[in-house]
C-alpha positions in Angstrom: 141.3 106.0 104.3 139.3 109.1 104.4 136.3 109.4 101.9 136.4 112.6 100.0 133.0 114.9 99.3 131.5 115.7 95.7 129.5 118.7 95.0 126.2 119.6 93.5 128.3 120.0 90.3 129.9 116.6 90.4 126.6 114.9 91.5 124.7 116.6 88.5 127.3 115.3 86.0 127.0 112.0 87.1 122.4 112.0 87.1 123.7 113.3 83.3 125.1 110.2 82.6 122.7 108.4 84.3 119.7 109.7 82.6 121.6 108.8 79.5 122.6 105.3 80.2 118.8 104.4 81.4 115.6 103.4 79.1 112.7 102.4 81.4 111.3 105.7 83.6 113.0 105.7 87.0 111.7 107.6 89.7 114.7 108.5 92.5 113.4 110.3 95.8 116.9 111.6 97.5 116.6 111.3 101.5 120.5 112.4 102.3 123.7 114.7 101.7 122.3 115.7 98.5 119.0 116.9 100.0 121.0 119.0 102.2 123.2 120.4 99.4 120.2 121.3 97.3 118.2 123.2 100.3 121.7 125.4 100.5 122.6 123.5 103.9 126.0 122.1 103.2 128.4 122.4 99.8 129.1 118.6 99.4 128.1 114.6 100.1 129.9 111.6 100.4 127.1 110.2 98.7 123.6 109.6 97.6 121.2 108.4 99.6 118.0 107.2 97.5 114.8 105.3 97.6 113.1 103.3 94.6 109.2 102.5 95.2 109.3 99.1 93.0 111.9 96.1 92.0 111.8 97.2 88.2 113.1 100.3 89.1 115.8 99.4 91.4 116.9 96.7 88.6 116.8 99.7 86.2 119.0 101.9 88.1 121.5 99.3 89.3 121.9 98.1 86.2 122.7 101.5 84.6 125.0 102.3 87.0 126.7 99.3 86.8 127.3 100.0 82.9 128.5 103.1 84.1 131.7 101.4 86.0 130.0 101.6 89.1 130.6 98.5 91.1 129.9 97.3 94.8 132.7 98.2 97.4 135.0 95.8 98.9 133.8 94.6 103.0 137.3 96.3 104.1 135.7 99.9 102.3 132.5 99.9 104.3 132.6 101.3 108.2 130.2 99.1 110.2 127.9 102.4 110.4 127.9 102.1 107.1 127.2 98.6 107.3 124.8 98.7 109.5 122.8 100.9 107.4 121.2 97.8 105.1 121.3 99.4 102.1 119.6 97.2 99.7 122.4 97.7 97.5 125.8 100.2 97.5 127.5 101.3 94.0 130.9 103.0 94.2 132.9 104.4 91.1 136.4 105.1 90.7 136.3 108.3 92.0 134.8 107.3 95.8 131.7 108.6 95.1 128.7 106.1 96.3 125.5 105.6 95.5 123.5 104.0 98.8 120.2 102.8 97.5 117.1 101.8 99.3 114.3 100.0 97.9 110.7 100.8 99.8 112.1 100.4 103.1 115.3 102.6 104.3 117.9 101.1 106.8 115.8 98.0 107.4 113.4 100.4 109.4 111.4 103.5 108.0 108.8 102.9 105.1 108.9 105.2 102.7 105.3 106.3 102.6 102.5 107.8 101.0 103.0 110.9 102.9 106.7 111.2 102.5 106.2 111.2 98.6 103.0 113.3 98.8 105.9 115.6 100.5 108.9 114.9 98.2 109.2 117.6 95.5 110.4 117.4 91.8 113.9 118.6 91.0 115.7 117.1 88.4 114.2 115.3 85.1 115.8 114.2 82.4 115.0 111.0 79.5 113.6 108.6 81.6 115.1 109.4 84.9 112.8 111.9 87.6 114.5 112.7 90.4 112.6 114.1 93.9 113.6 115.9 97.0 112.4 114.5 100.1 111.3 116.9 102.5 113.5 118.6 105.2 111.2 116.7 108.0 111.5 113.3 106.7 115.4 113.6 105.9 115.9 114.8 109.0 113.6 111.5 110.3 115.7 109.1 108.4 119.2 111.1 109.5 117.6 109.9 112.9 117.7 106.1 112.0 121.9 106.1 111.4 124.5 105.1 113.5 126.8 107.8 111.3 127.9 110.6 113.2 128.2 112.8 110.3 124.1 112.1 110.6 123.8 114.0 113.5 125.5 117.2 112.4 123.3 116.7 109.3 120.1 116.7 111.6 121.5 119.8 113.5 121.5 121.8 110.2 118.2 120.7 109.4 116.7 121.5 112.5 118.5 124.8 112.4 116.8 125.7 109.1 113.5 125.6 110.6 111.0 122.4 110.6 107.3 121.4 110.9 108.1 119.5 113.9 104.8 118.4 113.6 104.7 116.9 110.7 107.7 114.8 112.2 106.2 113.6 115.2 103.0 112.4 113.1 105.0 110.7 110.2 107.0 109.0 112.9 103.8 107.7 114.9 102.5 106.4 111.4 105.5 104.5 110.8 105.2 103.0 114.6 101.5 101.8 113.3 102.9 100.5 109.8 105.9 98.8 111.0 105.0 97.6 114.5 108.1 99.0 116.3 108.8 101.7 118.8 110.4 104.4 116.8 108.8 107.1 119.3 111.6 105.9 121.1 114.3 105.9 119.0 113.6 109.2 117.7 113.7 110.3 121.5 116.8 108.8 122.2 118.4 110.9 119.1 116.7 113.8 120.1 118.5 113.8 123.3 121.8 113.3 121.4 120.8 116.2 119.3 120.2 118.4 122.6 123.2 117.1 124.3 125.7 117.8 121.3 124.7 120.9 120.0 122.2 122.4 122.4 118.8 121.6 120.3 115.1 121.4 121.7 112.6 120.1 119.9 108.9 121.0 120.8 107.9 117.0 120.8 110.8 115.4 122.8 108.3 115.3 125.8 105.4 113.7 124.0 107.7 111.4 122.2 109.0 110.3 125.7 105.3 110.1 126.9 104.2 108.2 124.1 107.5 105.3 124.3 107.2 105.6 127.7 103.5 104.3 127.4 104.3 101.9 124.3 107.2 100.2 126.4 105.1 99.9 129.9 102.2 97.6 127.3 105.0 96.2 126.0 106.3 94.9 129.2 102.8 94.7 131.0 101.7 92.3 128.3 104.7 90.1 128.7 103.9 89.6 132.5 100.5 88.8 131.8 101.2 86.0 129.3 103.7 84.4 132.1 100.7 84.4 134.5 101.2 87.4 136.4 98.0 89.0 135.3 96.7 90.9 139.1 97.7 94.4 139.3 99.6 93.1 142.8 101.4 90.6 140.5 102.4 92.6 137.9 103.5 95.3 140.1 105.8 92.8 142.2 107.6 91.0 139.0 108.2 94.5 137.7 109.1 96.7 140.3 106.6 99.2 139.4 103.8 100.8 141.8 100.4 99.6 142.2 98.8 103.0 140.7 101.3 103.2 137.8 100.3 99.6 136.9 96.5 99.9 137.6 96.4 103.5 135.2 98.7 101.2 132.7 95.9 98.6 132.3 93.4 101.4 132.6 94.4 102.5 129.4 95.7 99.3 127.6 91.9 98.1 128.3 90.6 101.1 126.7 92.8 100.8 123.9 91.4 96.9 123.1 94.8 95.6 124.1 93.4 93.5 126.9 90.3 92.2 128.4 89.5 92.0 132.1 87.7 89.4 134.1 85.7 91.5 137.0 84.1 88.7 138.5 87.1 87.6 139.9 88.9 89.2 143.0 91.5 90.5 142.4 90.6 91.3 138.9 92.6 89.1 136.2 93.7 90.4 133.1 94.4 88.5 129.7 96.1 90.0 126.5 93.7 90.3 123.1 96.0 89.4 120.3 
């Protein structure tokens, strides 16, 4: 059954009796439909996306909303998208309207970060509840984390309001650093959706591509080494890559302090630093 949309009006009533209905301070910062509804991009959300910083807060909002009928959805009433989301926790009312909320970490994935609330701009207060706008650029980060179609027409909008593309090819390197993972990669990969789609460049697809490109070869370099192949001959014949390609590879992994390299032997022999 299709899910219907609630607008800025409808949402507002309902952080109303919310603000009522809590009595501990609650900070929300809103990273979805609503964002877009409330920098003029679209007229009305499924849902709300939020992110709480600490357990007392997500208790204190859960709880509210819980007095306020909300309740958690059936399996059968959530797509796998959806699913696949890892909300910490998703609140429904009688009307369809659903809260998706996140605490620290969105999706499983993305940190919400210093910088990201640094960003994140004050629109709503009320009692005890404050609620803050993420920026365009880190919305439009997280949109890139979703299996949800409707997430990629939300990005298009975004990027066709104008970004600091910038400031979203930095936050997503941080998170890279913070997390471990390759999301210069995964924001790639959407960002050729995003072209395919609807036509869109983006100024850092290239570096992005550079940079996962780079990430993936250590990734895959390393591996190699630990299973012995650790010669540039070796590592070249296991993966099917050229001698030069795997020789500037190590050139810079070895610069970066990702490996260490025994000249006195000949061939030179290469061992991982972990």
């Amino acid at each position: 059954m299709k899910r219907s949309s609630f607008d800025k009006e409808y949402i507002f009533s309902e952080l109303d009796k919310l603000s009522s209905e809590i009595s501990s301070s609650v900070n929300l910062f809103i990273i979805g439909g609503l964002g877009l509804i409330n920098y003029g991009l679209k007229e009305a959300t499924k849902d709300i996306d939020v992110v709480v910083k600490t357990s007392s807060e997500f208790d204190a909002l859960t709880e509210s909303l819980e007095k306020l009928g909300y309740r958690v959805p059936g399996s059968v009433e959530i797509s796998r998208p959806y699913r696949k989301m890892v909300a910490t926790k998703i609140l429904e009312n009688s009307d369809g309207f659903r809260w998706d909320i996140f605490l620290q970490q969105v999706c499983g994935a993305l940190t919400f970060s210093g910088a990201m609330k640094s960003r994140a701009t004050s629109f709503y207060i009320k009692g005890f509840l404050s609620v803050l706008l993420a920026s365009k650029e880190d919305i439009f980060l997280f949109k890139s984390i979703t299996e949800r179609e409707a997430d990629l027409g939300d990005m298009r909008l975004l990027a066709e309001s104008g970004l600091n593309w910038e400031i979203i090819k930095q936050e997503c390197q941080n998170q890279s650093l913070f997390t471990g993972r390759l999301w210069e990669n995964a924001l790639y990969q959407k960002l050729l959706d995003l072209k395919s789609k609807y036509g869109i460049k983006s100024p850092i697809e290239k570096h992005l591509k550079a940079i996962a490109e780079e990430k993936m070869a250590e990734i895959v370099i390393t591996e190699e080494i630990k299973k012995g192949n650790n010669t540039v001959k070796t590592i070249s014949k296991a993966l099917k890559l050229s001698e030069p390609f795997v020789r500037d590879s190590l050139a810079k992994m070895e610069k970066k302090g990702l490996l260490k390299v025994d000249r006195s032997a000949r061939p030179y022999r290469f061992t991982p630093i972990s």
